[in-house]
C-alpha positions as CSV (number, residue, x, y, z in Angstrom):
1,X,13.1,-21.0,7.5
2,X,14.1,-19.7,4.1
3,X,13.3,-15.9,5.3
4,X,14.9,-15.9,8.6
5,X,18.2,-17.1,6.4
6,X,17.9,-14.5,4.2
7,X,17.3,-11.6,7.0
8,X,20.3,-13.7,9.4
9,X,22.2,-13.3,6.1
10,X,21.4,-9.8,5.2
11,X,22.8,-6.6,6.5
12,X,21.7,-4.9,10.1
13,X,21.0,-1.3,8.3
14,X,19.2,-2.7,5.2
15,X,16.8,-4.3,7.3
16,X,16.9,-1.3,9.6
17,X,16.2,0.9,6.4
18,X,13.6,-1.0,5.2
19,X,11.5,-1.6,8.5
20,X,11.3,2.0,9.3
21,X,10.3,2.8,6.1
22,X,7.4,0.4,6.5
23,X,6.2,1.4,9.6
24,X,5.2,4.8,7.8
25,X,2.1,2.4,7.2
26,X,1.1,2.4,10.5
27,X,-0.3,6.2,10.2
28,X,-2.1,5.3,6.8
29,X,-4.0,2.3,8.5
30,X,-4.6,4.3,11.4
31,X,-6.8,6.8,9.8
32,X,-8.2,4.6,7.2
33,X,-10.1,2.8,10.4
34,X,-10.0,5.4,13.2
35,X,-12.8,7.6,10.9
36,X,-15.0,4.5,11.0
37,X,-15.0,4.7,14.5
38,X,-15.2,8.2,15.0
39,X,-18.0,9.0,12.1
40,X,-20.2,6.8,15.0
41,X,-20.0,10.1,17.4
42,X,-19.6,12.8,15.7
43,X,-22.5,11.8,13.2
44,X,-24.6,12.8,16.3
45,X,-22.5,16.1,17.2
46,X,-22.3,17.4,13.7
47,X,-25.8,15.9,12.7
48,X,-24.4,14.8,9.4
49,X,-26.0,13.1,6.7
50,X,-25.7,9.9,4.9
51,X,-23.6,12.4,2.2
52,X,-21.9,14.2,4.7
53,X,-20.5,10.9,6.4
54,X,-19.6,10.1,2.8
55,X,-18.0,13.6,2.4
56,X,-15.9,13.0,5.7
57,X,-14.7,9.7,4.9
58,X,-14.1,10.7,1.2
59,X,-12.0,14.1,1.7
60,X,-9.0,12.0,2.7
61,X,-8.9,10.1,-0.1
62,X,-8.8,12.8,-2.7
63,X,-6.1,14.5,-0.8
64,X,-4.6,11.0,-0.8
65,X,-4.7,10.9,-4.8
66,X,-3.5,14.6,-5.1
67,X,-0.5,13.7,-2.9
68,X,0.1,10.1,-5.2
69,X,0.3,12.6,-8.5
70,X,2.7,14.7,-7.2
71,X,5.1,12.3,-4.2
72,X,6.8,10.9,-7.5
73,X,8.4,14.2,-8.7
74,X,8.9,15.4,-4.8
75,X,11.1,11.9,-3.8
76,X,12.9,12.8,-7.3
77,X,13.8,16.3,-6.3
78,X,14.0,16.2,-2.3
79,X,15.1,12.4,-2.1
80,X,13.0,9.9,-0.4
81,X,13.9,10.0,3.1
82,X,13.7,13.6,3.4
83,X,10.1,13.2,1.5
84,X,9.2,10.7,4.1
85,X,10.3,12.7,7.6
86,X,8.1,15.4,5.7
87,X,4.9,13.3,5.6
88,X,5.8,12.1,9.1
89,X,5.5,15.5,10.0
90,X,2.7,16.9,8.5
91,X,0.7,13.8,9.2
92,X,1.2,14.2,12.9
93,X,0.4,18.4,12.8
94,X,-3.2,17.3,10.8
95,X,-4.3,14.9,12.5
96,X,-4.3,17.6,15.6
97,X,-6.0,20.1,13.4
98,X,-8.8,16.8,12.4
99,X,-9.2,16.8,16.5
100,X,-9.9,20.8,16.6
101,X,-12.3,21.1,14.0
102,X,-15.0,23.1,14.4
103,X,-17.5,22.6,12.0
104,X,-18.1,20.1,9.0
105,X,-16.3,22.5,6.4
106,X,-13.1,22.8,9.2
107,X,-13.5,18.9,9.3
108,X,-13.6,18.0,5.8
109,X,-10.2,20.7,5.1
110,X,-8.0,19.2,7.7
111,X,-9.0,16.1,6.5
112,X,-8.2,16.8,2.9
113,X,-4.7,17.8,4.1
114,X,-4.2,14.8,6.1
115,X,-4.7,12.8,3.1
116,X,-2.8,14.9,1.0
117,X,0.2,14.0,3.3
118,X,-0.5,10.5,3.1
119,X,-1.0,10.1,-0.5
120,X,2.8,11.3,-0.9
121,X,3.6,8.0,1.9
122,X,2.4,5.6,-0.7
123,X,4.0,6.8,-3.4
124,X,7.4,7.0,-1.9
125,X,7.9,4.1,1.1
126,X,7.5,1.5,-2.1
127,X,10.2,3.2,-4.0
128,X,12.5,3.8,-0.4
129,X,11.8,0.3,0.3
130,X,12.6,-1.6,-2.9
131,X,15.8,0.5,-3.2
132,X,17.1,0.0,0.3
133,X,16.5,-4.3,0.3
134,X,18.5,-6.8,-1.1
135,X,16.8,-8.2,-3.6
136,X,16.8,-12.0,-1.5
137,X,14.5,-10.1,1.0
138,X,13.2,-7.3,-1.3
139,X,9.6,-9.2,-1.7
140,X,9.3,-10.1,2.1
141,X,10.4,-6.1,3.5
142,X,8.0,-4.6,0.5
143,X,5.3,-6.7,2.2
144,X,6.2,-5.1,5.5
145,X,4.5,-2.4,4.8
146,X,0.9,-4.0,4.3
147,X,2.0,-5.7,7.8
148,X,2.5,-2.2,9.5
149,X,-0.8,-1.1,7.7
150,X,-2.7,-3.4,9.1
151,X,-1.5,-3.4,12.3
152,X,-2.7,0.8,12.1
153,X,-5.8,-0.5,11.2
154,X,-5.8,-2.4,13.8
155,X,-4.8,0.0,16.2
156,X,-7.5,2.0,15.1
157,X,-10.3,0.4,15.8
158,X,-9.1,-0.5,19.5
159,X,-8.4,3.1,20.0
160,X,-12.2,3.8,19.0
161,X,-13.4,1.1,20.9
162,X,-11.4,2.0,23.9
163,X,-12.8,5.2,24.0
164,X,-16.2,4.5,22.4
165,X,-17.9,4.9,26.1
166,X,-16.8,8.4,26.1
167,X,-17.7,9.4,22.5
168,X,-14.7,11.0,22.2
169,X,-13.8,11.3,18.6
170,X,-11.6,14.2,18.9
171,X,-9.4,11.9,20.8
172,X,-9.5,9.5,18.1
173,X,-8.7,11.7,15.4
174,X,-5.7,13.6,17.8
175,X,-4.3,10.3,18.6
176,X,-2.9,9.7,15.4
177,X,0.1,12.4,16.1
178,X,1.7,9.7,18.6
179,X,2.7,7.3,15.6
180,X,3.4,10.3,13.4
181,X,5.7,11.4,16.0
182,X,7.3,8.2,16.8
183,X,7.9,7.5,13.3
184,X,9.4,10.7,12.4
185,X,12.1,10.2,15.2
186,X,12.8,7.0,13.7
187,X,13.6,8.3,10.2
188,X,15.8,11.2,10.9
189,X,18.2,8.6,11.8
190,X,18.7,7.0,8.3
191,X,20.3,7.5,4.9
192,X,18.7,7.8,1.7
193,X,18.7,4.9,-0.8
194,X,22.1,4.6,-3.3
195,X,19.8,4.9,-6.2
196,X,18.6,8.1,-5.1
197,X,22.0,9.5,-4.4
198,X,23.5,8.4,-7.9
199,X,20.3,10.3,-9.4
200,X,21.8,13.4,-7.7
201,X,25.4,12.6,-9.0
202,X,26.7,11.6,-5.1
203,X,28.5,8.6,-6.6
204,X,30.8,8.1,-3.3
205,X,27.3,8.3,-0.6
206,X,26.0,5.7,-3.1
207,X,29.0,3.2,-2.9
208,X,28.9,4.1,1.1
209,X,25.3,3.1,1.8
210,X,24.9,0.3,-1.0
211,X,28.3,-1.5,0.7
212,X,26.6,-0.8,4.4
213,X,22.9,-2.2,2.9
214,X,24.7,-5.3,0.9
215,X,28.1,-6.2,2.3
216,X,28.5,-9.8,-0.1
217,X,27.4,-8.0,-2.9
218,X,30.1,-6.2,-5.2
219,X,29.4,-2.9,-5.3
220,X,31.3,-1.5,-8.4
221,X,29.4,-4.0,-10.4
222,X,25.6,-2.4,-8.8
223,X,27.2,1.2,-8.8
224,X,28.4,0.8,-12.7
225,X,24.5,-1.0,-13.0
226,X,23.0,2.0,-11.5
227,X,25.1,5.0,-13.9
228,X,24.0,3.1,-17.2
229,X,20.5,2.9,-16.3
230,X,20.2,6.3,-15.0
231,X,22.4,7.7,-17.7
232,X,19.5,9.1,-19.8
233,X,19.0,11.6,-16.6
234,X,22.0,13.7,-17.9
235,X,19.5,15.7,-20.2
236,X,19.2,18.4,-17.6
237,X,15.5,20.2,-17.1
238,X,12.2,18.9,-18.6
239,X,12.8,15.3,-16.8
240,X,9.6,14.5,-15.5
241,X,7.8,15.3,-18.7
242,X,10.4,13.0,-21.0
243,X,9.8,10.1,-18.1
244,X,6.3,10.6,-18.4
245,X,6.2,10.2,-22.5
246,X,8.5,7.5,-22.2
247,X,6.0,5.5,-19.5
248,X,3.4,5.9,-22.6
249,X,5.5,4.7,-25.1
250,X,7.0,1.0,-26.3
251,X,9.1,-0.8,-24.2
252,X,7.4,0.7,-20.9
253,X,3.7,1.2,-22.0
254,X,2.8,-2.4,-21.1
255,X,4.0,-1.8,-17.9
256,X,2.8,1.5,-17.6
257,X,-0.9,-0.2,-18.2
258,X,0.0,-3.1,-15.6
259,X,0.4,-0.7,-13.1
260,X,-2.5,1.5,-13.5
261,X,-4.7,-1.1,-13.5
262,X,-3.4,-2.9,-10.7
263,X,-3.7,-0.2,-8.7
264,X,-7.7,0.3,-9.6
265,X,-8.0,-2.9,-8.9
266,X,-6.5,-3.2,-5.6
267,X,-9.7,-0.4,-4.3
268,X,-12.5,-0.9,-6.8
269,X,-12.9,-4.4,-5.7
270,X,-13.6,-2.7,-2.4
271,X,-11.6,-3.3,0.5
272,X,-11.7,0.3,2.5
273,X,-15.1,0.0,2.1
274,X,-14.6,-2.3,5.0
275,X,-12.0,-0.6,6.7
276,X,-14.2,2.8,6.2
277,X,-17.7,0.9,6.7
278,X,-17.3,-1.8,8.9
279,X,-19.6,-0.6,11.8
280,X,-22.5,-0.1,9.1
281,X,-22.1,-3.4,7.7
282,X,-21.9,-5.5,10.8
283,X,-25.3,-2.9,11.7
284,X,-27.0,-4.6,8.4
285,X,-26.2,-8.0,9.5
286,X,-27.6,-7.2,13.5
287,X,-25.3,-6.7,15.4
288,X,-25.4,-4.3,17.9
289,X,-23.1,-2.8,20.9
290,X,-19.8,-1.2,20.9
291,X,-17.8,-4.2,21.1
292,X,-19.8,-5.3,18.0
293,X,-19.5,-2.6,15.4
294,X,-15.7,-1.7,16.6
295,X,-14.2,-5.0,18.4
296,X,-15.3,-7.1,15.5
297,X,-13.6,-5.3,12.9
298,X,-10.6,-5.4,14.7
299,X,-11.1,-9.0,14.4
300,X,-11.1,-9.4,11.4
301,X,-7.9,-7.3,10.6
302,X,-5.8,-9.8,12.7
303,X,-7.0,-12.2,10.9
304,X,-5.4,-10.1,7.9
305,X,-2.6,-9.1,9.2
306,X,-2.0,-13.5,9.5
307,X,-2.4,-13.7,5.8
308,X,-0.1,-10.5,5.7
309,X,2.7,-12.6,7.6
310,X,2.0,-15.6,5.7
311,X,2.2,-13.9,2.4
312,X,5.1,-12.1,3.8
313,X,7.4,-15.3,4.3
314,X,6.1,-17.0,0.5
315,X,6.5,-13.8,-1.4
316,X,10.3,-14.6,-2.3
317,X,9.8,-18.2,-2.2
318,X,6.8,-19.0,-4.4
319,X,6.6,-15.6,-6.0
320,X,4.4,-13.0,-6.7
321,X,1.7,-14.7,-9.2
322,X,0.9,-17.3,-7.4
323,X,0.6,-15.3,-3.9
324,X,-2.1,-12.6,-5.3
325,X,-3.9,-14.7,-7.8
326,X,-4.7,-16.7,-4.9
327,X,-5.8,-13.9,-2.9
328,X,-8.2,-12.6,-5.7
329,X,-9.6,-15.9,-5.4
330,X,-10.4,-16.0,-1.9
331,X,-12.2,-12.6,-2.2
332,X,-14.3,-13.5,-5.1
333,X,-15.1,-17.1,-2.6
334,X,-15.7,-14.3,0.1
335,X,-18.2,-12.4,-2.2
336,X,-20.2,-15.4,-3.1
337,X,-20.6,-16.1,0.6
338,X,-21.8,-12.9,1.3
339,X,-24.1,-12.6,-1.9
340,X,-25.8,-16.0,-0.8
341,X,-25.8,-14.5,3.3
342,X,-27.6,-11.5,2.0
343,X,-29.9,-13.1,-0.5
344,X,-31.1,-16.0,1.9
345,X,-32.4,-13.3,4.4
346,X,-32.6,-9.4,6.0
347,X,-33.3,-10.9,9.9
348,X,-30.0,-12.0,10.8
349,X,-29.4,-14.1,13.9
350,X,-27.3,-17.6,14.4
351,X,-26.0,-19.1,11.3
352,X,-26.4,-16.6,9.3
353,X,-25.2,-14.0,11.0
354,X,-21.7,-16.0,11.7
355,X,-21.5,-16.4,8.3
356,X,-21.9,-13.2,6.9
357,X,-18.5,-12.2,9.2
358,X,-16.9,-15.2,8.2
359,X,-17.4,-13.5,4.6
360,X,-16.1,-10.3,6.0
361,X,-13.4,-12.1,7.4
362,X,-12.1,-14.0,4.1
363,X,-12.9,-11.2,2.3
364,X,-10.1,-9.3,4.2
365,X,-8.0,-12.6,4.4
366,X,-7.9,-12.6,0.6
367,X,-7.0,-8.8,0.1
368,X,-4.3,-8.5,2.5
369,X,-2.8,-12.2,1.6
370,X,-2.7,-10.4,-2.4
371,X,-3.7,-6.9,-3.2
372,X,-2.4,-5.7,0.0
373,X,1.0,-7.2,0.0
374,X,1.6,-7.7,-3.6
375,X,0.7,-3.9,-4.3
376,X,3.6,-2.7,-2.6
377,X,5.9,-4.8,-3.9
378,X,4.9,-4.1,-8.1
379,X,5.1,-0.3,-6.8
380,X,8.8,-0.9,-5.9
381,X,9.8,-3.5,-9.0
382,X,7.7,-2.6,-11.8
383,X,9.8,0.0,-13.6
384,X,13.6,1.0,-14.1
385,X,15.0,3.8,-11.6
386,X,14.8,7.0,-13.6
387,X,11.1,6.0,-14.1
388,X,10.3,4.3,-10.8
389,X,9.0,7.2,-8.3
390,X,6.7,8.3,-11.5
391,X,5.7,4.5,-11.8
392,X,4.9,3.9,-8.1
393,X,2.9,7.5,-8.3
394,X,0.7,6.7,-11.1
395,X,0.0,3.1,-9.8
396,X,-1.3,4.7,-6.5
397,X,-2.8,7.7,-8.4
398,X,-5.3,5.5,-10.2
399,X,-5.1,2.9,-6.3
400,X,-6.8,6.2,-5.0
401,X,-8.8,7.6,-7.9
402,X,-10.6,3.9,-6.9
403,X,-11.1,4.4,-3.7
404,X,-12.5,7.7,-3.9
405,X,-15.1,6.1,-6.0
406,X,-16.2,3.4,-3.5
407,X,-15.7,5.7,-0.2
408,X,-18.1,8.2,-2.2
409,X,-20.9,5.9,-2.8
410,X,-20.5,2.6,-1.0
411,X,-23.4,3.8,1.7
412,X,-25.8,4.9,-1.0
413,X,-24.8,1.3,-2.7
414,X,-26.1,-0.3,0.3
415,X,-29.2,1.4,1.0
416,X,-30.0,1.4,-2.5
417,X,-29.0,-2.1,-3.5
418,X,-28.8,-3.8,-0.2
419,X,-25.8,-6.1,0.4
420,X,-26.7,-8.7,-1.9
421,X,-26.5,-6.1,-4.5
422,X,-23.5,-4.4,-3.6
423,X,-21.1,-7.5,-2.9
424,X,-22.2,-8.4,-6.2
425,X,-20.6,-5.6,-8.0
426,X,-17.4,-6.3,-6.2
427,X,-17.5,-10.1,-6.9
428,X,-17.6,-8.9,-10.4
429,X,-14.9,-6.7,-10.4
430,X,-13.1,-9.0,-8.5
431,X,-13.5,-11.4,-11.2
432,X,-12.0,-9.1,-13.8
433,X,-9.1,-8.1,-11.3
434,X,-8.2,-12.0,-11.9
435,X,-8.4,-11.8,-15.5
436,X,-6.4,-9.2,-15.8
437,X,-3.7,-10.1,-13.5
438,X,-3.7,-13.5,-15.1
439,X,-3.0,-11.8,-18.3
440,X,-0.1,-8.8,-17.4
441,X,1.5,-9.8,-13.6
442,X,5.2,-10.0,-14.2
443,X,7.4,-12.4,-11.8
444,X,9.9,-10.7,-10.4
445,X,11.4,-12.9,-7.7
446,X,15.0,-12.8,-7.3
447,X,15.3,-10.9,-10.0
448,X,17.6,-7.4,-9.4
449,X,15.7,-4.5,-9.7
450,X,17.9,-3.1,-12.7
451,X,17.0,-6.4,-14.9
452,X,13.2,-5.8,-14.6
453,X,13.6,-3.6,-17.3
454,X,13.9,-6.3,-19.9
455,X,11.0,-8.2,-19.3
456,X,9.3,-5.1,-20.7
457,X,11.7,-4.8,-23.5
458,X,11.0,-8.2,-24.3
459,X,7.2,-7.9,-24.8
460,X,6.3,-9.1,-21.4
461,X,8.1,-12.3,-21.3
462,X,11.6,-12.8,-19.8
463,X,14.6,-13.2,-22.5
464,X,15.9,-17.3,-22.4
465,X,19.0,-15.8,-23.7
466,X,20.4,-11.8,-22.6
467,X,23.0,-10.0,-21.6
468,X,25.4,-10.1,-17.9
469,X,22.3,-8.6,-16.0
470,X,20.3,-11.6,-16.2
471,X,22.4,-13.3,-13.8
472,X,20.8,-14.1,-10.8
473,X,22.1,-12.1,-7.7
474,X,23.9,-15.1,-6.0
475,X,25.6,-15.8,-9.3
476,X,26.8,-12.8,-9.7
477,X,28.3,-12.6,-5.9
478,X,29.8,-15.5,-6.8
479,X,31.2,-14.3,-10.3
480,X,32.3,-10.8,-8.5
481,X,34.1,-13.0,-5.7
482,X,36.0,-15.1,-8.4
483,X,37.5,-11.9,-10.0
């Protein structure tokens, strides 16, 4: 009840803005399961090996994580939306050339690009996102993007099964250019966000947008918010580098470290290992058949996309502790259950095997109820504007550097060390992901995103006492209406 208030009550084109933003998610789910289905066939027509598959699956992700270094600088320079309509774009024209290749090396390039195109996405829908919500429903539209992720997970793996009979993985692969073209549409029909457009000194589009996204709101107050925190962005050239020292230096490093290790987290504990592997894990447990390996994966991710919604209408009521230390605990529950599946047995049948996917399933459940909702929304809070797009970049930068690690050798982990084995190094890593969330998570619910700053200025605890800012945004509607 509380969310559906707070979208009755906010603006048509803020929630506009920040749903089509999200949906850029769809095309990153999409291929982060539509290769699991597709390394099935053409495994056979390319004859790959166990490192080749590897090499396939893991070509995306270090485009990904070349795109996260630099989307950050591009959103600064070209704005976000017109960085978004670019990956749109692109991600539709690669995912053609994916379906053409011709060879492993043709394969593995096209790939590569796809990901670079990608890896920009995640970098910028945060930032787009967390600048285009009110900050009642900022939490809940950040989460909208795990939501259209997931569903592009989803999507993918019906594709694959769908056409699994034929075997036709170029369709698979060439399919994705129907989202990227839908989405891209969609886009060119938006503005930019007001924080983007006072960067660039276009005060008046700022007031224009920022009064269309929050009508109740006053908007000299945000606009006057907005000049004095972007006001050391006057220094002309050299901007990037200055941010970049500053993210490494006192009031910011804390956060700085939050976010990188957040973001290694969120993959090292190893979700897209599932996405990526999930055929070959439900093969080690015995199951067999088409709608096995690629109906039963898609299972699972409606079952994650549920936690997704659920986490998606309690991220701006309970907060954003309390929603991911939970789901860190539900994986590390999920990865004793599949330890103990593992140990008891290698001839799987009946109990055991229903257990072992109801440790697949939690395991998901967990990571998309915290990791995969919460990510998004530290990507879009964490840091002041000037150093925001830099922020969300090096938080997905070190998100990918991850989960190139586990895409590279998460097959090898399994033969090697067999499940048991390998969903013991995750429950271990999981463990330390709570530890260290515990330890560093800011909450920032309700709070407006130009106030964030000072619970880094204040050694990572709020100020009792401070200045106007830490008003809370109904407050200061209130305040502005009484003037």
């Amino acid at each position: 009840m509380g969310l559906l208030h707070d979208l009755r009550n906010s603006s048509r084109l803020g929630i506009l803005v920040a749903v089509a933003a999200a949906t850029v998610g769809v095309i990153y789910g999409y291929d982060s399961s539509n290769i699991a289905g597709a390394l099935l066939f053409m495994t056979k027509d390319f004859g790959l090996t166990t490192g080749q598959q590897q090499l396939v699956t893991t070509a995306v992700v270090v485009g990904e994580v070349l795109g996260a270094v630099f989307g950050g600088a591009l959103a600064n320079k070209i704005g976000r939306k017109k960085s978004m309509v670019l990956v749109a774009a692109t991600f539709a024209t690669f995912s053609l050339v994916s379906a053409l290749a011709w060879s492993v090396p043709t394969l593995v390039g096209a790939r590569f690009l796809l990901g670079l195109t990608i890896g920009i996405s995640v970098v910028v829908v945060p930032v787009f996102v967390a600048e285009s919500s009110a900050p009642a429903i900022r939490g809940a539209m950040l989460v909208l993007y795990q939501v259209a992720t997931v569903i592009g997970i989803i999507a993918g793996y019906l594709v694959a099964w769908a056409l699994a009979e034929t075997e036709s993985w170029r369709w698979m692969l060439g399919m994705a250019a129907i989202p990227g073209v839908l989405i891209l549409l969609l886009l060119l029909r938006l503005p930019d966000t007001p924080r983007w457009y006072m960067m660039r000194g276009r005060r008046e589009d700022a007031k224009r947008v920022l009064a269309q996204i929050e009508p109740n709101t006053d908007v000299d107050a945000e606009i006057a918010d907005m000049a004095a925190a972007l006001q050391e962005e006057e220094g002309g050239k050299g901007k990037t580098t200055k941010y970049l020292r500053e993210m490494f230096r006192k009031p910011f490093l804390r956060a700085t470290i939050f976010v990188i290790g957040l973001g290694f987290f969120v993959q090292i504990t190893g979700i897209n290992a599932i996405v990526y592997y999930s055929p070959r894990i439900f093969e080690a447990m015995g199951f067999h058949g088409n709608f096995a390996l690629l109906g039963l994966p898609a299972l699972v991710q409606v079952a994650g996309l549920i936690a997704v919604f659920v986490s998606m209408v309690l991220v701006d009521r309970l907060g954003r502790r309390p929603i991911l230390l939970t789901g860190i605990g539900i994986m590390i529950a999920a990865n004793a259950l599949l330890v103990a599946v593992f140990t008891i047995g290698s001839d799987f049948g009946g109990a055991l095997t229903f257990f072992g996917f109801l440790g697949l399933l939690l395991f998901t459940v967990g990571f998309t109820f915290g990791f995969g909702a919460l990510v998004w929304v530290y990507a879009g809070e964490s840091f002041p504007a000037r150093l925001r797009s830099l922020g969300s970049s090096a938080m997905l930068t070190s998100d990918l550097v991850a989960n190139v690690a586990v895409a590279a050798v998460f097959l090898t982990m399994l033969t090697r060390l067999g499940g048991a084995g390998t969903f013991v190094v995750f429950g271990v890593l999981a463990l330390a992901a709570f530890a260290f969330v515990f330890k560093l998570a800011p909450e920032t619910k309700g709070r407006p995103l130009e106030d964030i700053r000072h619970y880094w200025e204040n050694g990572g605890t709020w100020p009792t006492d401070g200045p106007a800012e830490q008003i809370a945004p109904a407050d200061r509607t209130v305040q502005s209406d009484a003037k």
